[in-house]
N, C-alpha and C positions, 0 to 999 in steps of 0.2 A: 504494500500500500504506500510505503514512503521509504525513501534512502537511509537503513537503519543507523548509515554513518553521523546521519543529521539528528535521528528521532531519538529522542531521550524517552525509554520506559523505565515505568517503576517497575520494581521487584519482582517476582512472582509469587503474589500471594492467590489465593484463591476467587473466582471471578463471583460476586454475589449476585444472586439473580435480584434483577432490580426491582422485576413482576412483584416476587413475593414480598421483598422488603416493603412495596407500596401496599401491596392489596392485604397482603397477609398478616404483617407485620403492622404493619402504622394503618391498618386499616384503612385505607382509601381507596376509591375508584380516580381512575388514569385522569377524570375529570379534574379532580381537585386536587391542589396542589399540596406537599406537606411543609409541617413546620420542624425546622430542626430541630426543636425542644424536645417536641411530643413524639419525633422520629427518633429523636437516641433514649428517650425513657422507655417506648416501645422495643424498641428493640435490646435493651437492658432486661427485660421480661420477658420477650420472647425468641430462639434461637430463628437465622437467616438464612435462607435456603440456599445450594453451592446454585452456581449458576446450573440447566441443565440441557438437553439437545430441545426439548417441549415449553423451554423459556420464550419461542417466540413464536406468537404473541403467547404471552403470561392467560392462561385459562384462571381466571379466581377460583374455579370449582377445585383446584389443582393445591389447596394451602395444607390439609392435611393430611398430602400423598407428598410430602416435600419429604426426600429421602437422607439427603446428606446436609444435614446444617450447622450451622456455626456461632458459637455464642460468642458477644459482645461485651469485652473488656472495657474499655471505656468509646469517647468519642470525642473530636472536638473540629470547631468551627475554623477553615479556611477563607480567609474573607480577602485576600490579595493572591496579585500574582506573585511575589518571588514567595510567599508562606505556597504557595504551589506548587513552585516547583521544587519547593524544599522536600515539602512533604511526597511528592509522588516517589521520593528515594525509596519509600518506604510501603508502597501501594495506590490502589487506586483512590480517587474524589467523587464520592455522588456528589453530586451537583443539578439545581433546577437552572435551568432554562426559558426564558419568555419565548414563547412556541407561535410560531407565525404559519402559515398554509404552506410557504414557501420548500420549508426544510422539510418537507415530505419528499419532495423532487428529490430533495441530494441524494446524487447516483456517483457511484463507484468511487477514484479521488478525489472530485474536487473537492475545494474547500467552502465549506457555506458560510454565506453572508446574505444575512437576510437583503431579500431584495424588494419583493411583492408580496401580495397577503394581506387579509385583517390578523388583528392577533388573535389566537384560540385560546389559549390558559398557559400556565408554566406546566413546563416536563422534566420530569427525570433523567437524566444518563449519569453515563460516570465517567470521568476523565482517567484515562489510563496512561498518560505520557504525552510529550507535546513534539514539537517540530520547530525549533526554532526560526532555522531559514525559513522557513513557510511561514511564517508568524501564526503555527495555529495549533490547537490544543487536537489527540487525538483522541477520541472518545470512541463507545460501546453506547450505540441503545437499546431501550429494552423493545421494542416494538416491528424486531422480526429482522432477517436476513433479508429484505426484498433492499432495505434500506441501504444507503450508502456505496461498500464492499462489506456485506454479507454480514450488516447488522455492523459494523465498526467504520467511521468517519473521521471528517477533519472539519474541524470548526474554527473560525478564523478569532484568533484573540480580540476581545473586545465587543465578540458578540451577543444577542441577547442575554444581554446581562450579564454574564459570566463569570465570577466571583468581583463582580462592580462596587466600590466602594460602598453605594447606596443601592447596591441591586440585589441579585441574588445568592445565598447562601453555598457553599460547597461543605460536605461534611465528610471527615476520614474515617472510617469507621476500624478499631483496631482490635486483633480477635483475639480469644483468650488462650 
């Protein structure tokens, strides 16, 4: 997907399925957006499903066939870029997004930058490593393989929101 000589990944830790952390975990429909708060106390009580090949799209009927999960040691708030790049040394960033009609198109590399669209709501993915020469973050979403390159993309720094001073939240989630 990108020149791994440029792409800086975090770690290999294990990829959380993001379906279940929304639906299952912090109780929500893909509708509504979560709040970091009530997403690391939620998931402090209840263990995270690994990511799995049925993660896309996330079936909700699917939260108590979650087979391999992971509990949550602590969590904390990424609210800049270089606390970003610090911390992906260490694994991945869920992170919300302000979700436009547009970023349903992103196909294969490019990098999206919102162009067209009303906005829909805020979404989920998670930041897995960035690109710097590209200026862009490379993310995993949860909303199927048709997306981007087979469910994983490149998002342009600075986009809908993106851990925005005054915008949206990124959360590390670290396992026990």
């Amino acid at each position: 997907m990108t020149d791994m000589a440029t792409a800086k990944l975090g770690r290999a830790t294990p990829l959380l399925s993001l379906g279940h952390f929304h639906w299952c975990v912090a109780g929500h429909d893909c509708a509504s957006e979560l709040d970091p708060n009530d997403a690391v106390k939620a998931a402090k009580a209840t263990p995270v499903g690994v990511q799995q090949g049925s993660d896309y799209p996330y079936d909700p009927a699917s939260c108590r066939a979650a087979q391999d999960v992971v509990r949550l040691d602590f969590a904390y708030n990424v609210t800049s870029f270089p606390e970003a790049i610090n911390t992906l040394q260490d694994g991945p960033i869920i992170v919300v997004i302000d979700l436009y009609q547009d970023f349903w198109e992103c196909k294969s590399k490019q990098i999206y930058r919102q162009r067209w669209g009303r906005y829909l709501n805020r979404h989920t993915i998670a930041i897995i490593g960035y690109d710097a020469g590209a200026q862009c973050w490379i993310v995993r979403n949860s909303q199927g393989t048709n997306w981007g390159y087979k469910g994983f993309g490149r998002v342009a720094f600075g986009e809908c929101n993106i851990l925005a001073p005054t915008g949206n939240w990124g959360l590390r989630l670290v396992l026990a």
